[in-house]
N, C-alpha and C positions, 0 to 999 in steps of 0.2 A: 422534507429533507432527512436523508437517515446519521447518523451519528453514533460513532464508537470511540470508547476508553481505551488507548493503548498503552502503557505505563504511567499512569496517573492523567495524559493528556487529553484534551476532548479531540476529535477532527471528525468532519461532516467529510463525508461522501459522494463525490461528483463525479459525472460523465462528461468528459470535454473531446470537442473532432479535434479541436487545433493542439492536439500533440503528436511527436511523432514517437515517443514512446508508447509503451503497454500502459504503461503508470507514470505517477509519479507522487511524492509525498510535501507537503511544506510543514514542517515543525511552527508548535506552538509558539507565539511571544506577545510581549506586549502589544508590536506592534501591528498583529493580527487578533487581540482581544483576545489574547490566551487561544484562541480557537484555530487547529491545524488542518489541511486540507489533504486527504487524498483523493487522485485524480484517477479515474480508468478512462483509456481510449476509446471514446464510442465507438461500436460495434464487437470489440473484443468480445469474444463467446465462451462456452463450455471450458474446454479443461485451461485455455491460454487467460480468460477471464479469470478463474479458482486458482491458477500459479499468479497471476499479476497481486489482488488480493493479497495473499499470502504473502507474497515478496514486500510490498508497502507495509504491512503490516509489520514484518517483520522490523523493517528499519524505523519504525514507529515504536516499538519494544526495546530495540536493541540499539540506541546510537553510534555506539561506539565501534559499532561491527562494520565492517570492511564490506565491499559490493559482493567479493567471490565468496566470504562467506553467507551475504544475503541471495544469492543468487542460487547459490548451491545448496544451501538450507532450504529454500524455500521450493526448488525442485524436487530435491528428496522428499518434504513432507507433502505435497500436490500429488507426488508419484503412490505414495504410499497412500494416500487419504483417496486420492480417485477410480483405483483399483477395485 
């Protein structure tokens, strides 16, 4: 299982079919053993896989940040970084 630091937090990395999002992220807590989850949609590919990533990640650094700036943020750098 692979595992990243995202502002001090730990979260494991998973592929799951049963969402219907790209992603999605669960914040650390007690009640998950301090350990947060993000989630990628199995099959998600290339550049929509490298934007989902990004986007998670993002709200994993950033809590306090709003969806349209996680959403916009995390286009602009996918856009810029996969070029």
């Amino acid at each position: 299982m692979k595992y990243v630091t995202l502002d001090g937090g730990k979260y494991r990395i998973v592929e799951r079919s049963k969402t219907t999002n790209y992603g999605y992220i669960i914040y650390p807590s007690e009640k998950n053993k301090f350990i947060g989850t993000v989630g990628i949609r199995k099959g998600v590919t290339g550049k929509d896989e490298f934007d989902t990533y990004i986007h998670e990640f993002l709200h994993g650094c950033a809590r306090f940040a709003d969806e349209a700036w996680v959403h916009k943020t995390a286009n602009d750098i996918s856009n810029a970084l996969w070029e």
